[in-house]
N, C-alpha and C positions, 0 to 999 in steps of 0.2 A: 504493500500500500504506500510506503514511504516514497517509494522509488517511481511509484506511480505521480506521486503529490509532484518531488522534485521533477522530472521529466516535463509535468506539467506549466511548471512556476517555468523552466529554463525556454519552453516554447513560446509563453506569452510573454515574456522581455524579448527574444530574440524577434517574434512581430512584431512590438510596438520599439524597438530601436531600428527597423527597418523601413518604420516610413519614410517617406519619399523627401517629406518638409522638414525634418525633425534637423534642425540648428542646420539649414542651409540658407544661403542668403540670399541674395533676390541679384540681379545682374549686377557687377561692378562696371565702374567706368575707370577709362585710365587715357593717359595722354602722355605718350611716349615721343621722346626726340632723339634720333638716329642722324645716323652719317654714314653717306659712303662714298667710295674713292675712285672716282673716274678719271683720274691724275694720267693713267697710263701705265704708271708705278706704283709699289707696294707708299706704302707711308708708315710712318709710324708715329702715333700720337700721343700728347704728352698732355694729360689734363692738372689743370691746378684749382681744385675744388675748394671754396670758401671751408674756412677753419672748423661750422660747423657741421659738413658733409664730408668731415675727413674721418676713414674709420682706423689709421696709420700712415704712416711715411710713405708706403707704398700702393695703400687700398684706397676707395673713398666706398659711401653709402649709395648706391644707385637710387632711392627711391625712400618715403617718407614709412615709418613705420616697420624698418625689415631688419632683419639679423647679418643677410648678404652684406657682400662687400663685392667689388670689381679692383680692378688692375685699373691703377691711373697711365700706366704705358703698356701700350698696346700695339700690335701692328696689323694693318686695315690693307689685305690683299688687293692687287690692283680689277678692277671691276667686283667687286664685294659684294656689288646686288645680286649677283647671281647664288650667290653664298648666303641668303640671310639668317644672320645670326645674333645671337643676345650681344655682343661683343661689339656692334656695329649701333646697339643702344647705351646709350649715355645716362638717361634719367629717365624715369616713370612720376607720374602725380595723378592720383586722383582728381585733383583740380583742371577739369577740361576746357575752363572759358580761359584761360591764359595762353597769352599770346608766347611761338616758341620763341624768341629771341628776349624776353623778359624774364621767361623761366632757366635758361642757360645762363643769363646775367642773374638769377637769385643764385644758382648752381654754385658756378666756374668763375673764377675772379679772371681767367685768364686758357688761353690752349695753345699749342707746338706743335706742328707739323713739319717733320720733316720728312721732305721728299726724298725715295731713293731714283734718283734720275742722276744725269751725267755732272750738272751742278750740283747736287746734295743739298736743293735748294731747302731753306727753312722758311715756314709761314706763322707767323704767328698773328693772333687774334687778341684784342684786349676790350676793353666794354664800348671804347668810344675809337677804335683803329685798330689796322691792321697794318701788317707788312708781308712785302710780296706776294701780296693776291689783291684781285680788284673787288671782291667783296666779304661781309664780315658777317657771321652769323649772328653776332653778339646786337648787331642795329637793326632797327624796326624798317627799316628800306629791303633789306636781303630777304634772298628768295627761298622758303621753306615749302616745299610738295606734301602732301599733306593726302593720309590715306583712314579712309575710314571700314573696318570691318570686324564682323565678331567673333570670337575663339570661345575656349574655356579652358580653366585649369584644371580638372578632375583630382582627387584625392580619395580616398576611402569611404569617404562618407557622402559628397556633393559633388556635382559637375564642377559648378562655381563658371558662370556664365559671366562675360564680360566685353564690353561695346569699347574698341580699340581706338583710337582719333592717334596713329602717327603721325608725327612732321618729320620728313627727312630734308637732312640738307646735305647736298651733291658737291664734296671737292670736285672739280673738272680743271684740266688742263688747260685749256683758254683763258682761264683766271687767273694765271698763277703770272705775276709780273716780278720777270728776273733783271729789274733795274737797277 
């Protein structure tokens, strides 16, 4: 009888923790800004995250809320978009109405790109300039491409559905001013 009772009790928790709703959350939103490298060449980039998105010397925090860290230097194969990958994302926010080149300037105090080409050209970006390239991610004039579409994260227990808003911005080789 006992064995009967327990069998019983073990079935009706494994139901009711199998519902469908049970602690799952309703769609995320997120708004990711990416980079990729149409340079021709590999690059390799060099981010310098404000002091409170630093997770060490060598990591920063991608994203508001996470235990992750990323690699502040990196290297970003030459046509990258073919490759997409986490590596080629910079930052995530939940906060979707911000504009990407104000959320890079909350981020990144600064960024380094160095080319591998025949000059070992270097580019650098800072909030109000750049050098050697004729535009800057960091100013509300530059051009961010901008994709919208929905994934999910899945886990054990929830899909965990969520509406994606990337802005990519495209190093290109036509930019790059070896003056």
């Amino acid at each position: 009888m006992r064995i009967l009772v327990f069998t019983f009790l073990i079935f009706v928790l494994l139901a009711v923790s199998c519902k469908d709703d049970v602690n799952c959350p309703d769609k995320s939103y997120q708004l990711w800004l990416s980079i990729y490298n149409r340079t021709g060449d590999d690059i390799e980039v060099t981010l310098y995250p404000k002091q409170e998105y630093l997770w060490n010397d060598f990591s920063y925090k991608p994203g508001p809320n996470t235990g992750a860290h990323k690699d502040r230097v990196f290297i970003i194969d030459y046509d990258s978009l073919e490759s997409w990958s986490d590596r080629n994302r910079l930052y995530y926010s939940p906060d979707t109405s911000i504009n990407p080149s104000e959320l890079l300037s909350k981020v990144f105090d600064s960024i380094t790109i160095k080319v591998n080409n025949e000059n070992n050209t270097e580019l650098k970006f800072f909030h109000d300039y750049s050098v050697n390239y004729l535009e800057n991610p960091f100013t509300n004039d530059s051009i961010w491409y901008a994709e919208k579409y929905e994934t999910h994260f899945p886990n054990n227990d929830c899909e965990n559905k969520a509406e994606i808003k990337e802005y990519i911005y495209y190093f290109e080789q036509d930019k790059i001013d070896n003056k």
